[in-house]
C-alpha positions as CSV (number, residue, x, y, z in Angstrom):
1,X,108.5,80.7,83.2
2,X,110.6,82.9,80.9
3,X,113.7,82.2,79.9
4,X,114.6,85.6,79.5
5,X,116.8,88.5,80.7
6,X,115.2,91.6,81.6
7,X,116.5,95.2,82.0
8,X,115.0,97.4,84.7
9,X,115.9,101.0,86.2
10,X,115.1,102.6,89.4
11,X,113.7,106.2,89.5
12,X,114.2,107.5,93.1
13,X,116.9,105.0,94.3
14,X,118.3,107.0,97.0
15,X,115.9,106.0,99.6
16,X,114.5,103.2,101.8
17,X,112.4,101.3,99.2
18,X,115.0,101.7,96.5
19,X,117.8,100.3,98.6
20,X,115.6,97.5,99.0
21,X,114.8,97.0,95.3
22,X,118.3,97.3,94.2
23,X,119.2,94.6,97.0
24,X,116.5,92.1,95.4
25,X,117.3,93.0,91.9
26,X,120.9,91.7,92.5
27,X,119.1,88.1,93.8
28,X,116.9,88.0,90.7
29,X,118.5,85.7,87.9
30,X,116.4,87.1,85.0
31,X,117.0,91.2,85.9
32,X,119.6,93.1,84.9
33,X,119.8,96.8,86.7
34,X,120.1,99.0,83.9
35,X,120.2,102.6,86.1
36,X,119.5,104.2,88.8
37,X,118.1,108.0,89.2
38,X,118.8,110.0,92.0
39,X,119.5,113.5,92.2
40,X,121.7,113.5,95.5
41,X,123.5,110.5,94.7
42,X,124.7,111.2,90.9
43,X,127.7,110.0,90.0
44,X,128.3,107.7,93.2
45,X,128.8,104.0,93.0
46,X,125.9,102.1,93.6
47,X,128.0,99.7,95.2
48,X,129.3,102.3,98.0
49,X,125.7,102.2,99.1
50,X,124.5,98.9,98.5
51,X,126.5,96.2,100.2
52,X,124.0,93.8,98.2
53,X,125.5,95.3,94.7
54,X,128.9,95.1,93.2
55,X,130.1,96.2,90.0
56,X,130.8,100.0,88.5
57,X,127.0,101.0,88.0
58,X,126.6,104.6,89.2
59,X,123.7,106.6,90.0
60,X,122.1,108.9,87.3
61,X,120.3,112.5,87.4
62,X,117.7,111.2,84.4
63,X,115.0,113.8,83.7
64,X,111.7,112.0,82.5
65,X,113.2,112.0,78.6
66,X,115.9,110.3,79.7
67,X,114.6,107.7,81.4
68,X,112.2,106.7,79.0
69,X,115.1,107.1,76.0
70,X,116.7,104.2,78.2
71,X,114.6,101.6,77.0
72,X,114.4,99.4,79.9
73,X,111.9,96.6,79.8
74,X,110.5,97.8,83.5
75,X,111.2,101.0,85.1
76,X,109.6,101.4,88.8
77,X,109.1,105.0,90.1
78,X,110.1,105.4,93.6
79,X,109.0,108.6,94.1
80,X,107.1,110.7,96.2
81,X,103.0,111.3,96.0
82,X,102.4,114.0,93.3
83,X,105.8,113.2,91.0
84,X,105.4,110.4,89.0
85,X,103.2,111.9,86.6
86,X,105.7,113.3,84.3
87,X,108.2,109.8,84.1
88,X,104.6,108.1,83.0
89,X,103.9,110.6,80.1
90,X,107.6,110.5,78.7
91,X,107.7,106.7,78.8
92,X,103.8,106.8,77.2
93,X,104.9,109.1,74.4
94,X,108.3,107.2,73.6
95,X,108.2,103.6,74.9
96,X,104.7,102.8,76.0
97,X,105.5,98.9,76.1
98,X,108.1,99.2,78.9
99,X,106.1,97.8,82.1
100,X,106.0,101.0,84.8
101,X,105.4,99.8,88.4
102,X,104.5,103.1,90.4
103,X,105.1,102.8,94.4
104,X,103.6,106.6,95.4
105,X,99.5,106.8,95.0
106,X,99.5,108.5,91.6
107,X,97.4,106.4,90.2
108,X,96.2,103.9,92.7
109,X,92.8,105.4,91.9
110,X,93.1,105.4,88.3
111,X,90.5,102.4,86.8
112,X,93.4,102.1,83.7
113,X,96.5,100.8,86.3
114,X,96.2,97.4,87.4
115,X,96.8,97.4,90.9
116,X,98.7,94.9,92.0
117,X,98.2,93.5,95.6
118,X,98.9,89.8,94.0
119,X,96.9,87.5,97.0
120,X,93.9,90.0,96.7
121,X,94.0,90.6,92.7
122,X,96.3,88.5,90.9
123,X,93.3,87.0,89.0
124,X,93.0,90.3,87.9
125,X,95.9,90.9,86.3
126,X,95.4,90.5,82.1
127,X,99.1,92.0,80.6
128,X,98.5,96.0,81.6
129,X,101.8,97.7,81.5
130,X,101.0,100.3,84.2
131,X,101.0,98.8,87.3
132,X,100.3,100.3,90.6
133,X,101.7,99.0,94.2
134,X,99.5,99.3,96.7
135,X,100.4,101.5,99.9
136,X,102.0,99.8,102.8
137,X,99.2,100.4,105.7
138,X,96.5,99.5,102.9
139,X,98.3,96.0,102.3
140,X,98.1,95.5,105.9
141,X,94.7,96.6,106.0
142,X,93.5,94.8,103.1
143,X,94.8,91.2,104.0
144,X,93.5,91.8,107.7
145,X,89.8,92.3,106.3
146,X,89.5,90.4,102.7
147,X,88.5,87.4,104.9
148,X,85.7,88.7,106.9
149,X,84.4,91.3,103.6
150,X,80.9,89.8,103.2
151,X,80.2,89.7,107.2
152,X,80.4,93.3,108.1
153,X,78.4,94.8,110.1
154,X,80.0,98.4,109.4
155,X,83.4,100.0,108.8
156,X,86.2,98.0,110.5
157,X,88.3,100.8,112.5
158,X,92.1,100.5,111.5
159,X,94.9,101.2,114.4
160,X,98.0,100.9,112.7
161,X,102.1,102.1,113.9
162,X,104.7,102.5,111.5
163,X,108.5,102.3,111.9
164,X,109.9,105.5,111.0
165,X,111.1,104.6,108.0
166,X,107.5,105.1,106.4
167,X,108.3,109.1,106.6
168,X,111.0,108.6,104.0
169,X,114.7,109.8,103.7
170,X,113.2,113.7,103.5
171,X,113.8,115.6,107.4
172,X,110.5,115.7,109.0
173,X,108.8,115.4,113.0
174,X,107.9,111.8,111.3
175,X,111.3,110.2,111.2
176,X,113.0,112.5,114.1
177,X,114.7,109.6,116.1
178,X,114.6,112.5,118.7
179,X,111.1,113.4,118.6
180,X,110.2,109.6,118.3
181,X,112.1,108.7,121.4
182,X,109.6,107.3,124.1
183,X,106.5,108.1,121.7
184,X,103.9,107.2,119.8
185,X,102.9,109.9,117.0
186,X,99.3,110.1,116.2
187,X,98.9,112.2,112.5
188,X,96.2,112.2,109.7
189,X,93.5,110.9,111.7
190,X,90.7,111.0,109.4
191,X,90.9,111.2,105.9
192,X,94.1,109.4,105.2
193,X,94.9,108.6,101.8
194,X,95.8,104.9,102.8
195,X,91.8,104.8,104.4
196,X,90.6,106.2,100.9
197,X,92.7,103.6,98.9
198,X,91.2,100.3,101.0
199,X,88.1,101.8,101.0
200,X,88.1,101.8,97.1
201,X,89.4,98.4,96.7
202,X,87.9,96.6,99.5
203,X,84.5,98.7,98.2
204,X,83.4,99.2,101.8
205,X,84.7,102.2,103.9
206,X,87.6,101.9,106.6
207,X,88.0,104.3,109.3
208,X,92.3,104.5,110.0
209,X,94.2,106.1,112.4
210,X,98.0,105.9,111.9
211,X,100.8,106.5,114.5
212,X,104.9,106.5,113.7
213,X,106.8,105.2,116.9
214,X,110.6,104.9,117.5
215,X,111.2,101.8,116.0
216,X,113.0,102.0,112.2
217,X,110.9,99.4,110.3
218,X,107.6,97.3,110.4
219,X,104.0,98.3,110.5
220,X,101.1,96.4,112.7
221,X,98.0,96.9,111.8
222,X,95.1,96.1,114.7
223,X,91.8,95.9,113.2
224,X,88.3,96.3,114.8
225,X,85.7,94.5,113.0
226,X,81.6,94.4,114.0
227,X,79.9,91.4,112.2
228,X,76.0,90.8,111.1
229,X,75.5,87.4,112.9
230,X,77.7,85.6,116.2
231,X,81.1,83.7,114.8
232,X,83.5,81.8,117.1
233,X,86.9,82.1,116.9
234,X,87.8,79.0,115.5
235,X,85.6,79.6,113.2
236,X,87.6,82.8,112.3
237,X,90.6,81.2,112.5
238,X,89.7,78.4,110.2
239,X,88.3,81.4,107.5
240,X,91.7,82.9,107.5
241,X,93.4,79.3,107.5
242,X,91.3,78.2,104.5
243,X,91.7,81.8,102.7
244,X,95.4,81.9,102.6
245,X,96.0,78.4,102.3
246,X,98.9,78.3,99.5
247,X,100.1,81.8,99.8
248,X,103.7,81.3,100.6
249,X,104.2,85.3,102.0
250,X,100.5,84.9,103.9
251,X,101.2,83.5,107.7
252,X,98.3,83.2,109.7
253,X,98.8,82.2,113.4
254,X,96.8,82.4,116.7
255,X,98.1,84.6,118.4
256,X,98.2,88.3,117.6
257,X,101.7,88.9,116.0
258,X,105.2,90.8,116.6
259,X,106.6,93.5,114.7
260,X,110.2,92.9,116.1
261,X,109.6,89.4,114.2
262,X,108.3,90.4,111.0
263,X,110.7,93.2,110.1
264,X,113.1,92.3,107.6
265,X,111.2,89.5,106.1
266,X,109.4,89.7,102.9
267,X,105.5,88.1,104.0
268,X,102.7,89.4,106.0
269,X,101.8,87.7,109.9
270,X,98.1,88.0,110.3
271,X,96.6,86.6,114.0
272,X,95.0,87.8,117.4
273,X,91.6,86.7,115.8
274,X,90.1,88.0,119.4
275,X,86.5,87.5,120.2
276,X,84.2,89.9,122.2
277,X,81.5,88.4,124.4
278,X,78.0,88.3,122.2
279,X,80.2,87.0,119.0
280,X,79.9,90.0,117.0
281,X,83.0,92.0,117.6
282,X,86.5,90.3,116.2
283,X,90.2,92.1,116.4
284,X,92.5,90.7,114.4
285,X,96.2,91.7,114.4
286,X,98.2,92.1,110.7
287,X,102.2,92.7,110.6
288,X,104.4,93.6,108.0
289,X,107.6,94.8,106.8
290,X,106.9,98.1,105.4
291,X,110.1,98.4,103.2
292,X,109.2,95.2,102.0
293,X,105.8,93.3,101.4
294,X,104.7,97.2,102.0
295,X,106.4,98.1,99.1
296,X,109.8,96.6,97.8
297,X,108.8,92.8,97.9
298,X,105.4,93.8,96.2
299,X,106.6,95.5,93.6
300,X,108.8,92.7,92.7
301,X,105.8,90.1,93.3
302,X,103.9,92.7,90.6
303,X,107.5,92.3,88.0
304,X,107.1,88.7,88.8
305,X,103.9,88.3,87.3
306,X,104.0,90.9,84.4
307,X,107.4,89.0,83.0
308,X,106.3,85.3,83.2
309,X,108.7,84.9,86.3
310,X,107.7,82.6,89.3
311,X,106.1,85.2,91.2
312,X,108.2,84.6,94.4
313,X,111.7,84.5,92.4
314,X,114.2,86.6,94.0
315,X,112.0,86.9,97.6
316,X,113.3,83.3,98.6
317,X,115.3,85.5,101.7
318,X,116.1,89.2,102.2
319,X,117.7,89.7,98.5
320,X,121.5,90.2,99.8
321,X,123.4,88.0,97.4
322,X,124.4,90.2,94.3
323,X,125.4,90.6,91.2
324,X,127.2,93.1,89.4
């Protein structure tokens, strides 16, 4: 494990995810927060809106020159789709060995960014310096069908619900608390950009309908799989078991799991493991923190790795000790 300290900045800090990163940057011994860019926030104190921070650090408007002229060893773009490409040529042109960890899908599909869902491709990490972090439905997705890849009998069809939280800090009918009240919303039914990323990865396509209800946080994923030959459940169960075995953020149980249970924690729940008469059909249940193992835990699994950390440092609870 290194012995070094690191400097990392935050591009798009105001919202959710970058709350959460700040709060586990402050639990991390070997990071030192170096900025934070936000447009709406500038000149605030970080500390008036992060009870996990203390200190004077304030919150920067940094156009892309100015964030690669920082000369952070990591910078991770919190931005939304479609605005991280600028940040990533600045910081290729001037400092091309700082380690970039992108959350939005820029370049999820891009063969040159490792991307980093560490208990699915951690062996497949060789010291790139462009990481991508996978999308928080397609973690959830992913870990519910890596086990049961080779046995498909077709596309496993992907119910998953969102907190509102997923729709971002930005107004929309997504994260209306008012709209959301006593609902379910059903959007992007086919085509989503979460169904093309697993499909990519998982190289086998998905089929994913997403809903946002009226809770703030949490995601659970229920996933119909057909299979080529009869499995019992035990069976299943035991797959899962034996797959996981030794990934400390990885829980699988029997029964089918809670969102009120998992939000706020930094792993993934994965159960239900329901059989249909005949042996070929199997639902299986995946929860996770969106804010987190969806996005703000991963990312700092992804740091982990790239700097020689222990990949869990920092994620031993929710990150609110600090540091300033």
């Amino acid at each position: 494990m290194s012995n070094r300290t690191f400097t990392l900045g935050i591009v798009g800090a105001r919202g959710h995810t970058g709350a959460e990163l700040i709060r586990l940057v402050a639990a991390h011994p070997a990071l030192d927060l170096a900025f934070v860019s936000s447009r709406e926030l500038a000149g605030q104190r970080v500390a008036d809106h992060n009870d996990a921070w203390r200190g004077e650090l304030r919150f920067e408007n940094l156009e892309p020159a100015a964030v690669a002229a920082k000369g952070a060893d990591v910078v991770v773009l919190a931005l939304p789709n479609g605005k991280a490409g600028a940040y990533v040529e600045a910081i290729d042109a001037a400092a091309p060995e700082t380690l970039v960890v992108d959350l939005s899908a820029d370049y999820r599909f891009d063969a040159g960014w490792y991307y980093g869902l560490p208990e699915l491709t951690r062996d497949r990490y060789a010291g790139q310096r462009r990481i991508s972090n996978p999308g928080c439905y397609a973690t959830a997705m992913q870990l519910a069908i890596a086990p049961m890849l080779a046995d498909l009998a077709g596309p496993p069809q992907c119910f998953g619900v969102s907190g509102y939280s997923g729709a971002g800090t930005t107004p929309s009918d997504k994260n209306n608390v008012e709209l959301l009240r006593d609902n379910l919303m059903p959007y992007a039914l086919v085509d989503h950009l979460h169904e093309r990323e697993v499909s990519r990865h998982l190289g086998v396509p998905v089929e994913f309908m997403p809903h946002v209800a009226p809770h703030f946080r949490g995601i659970t994923m229920t996933v119909n799989m057909w299979l080529q030959a009869p499995m019992k459940r035990d069976f299943i169960h035991t797959r899962y078991v034996q797959r996981y075995a030794g990934e400390k953020l990885v829980k699988v149980l029997d029964d089918a799991p809670w969102v009120s249970r998992i939000a706020g924690r930094h792993g993934v729940e994965i159960g239900g493991f329901a059989v249909a008469p005949g042996g070929r059909r199997v639902v299986v249940v995946a929860t996770l923190d969106n804010l987190l193992k969806g996005a703000a835990t991963q990312a700092m699994q992804n740091i982990n790795i790239a700097l020689g950390c222990g990949e869990l440092t920092a994620l031993g609870g929710r990150g609110e000790g600090g540091k300033g």
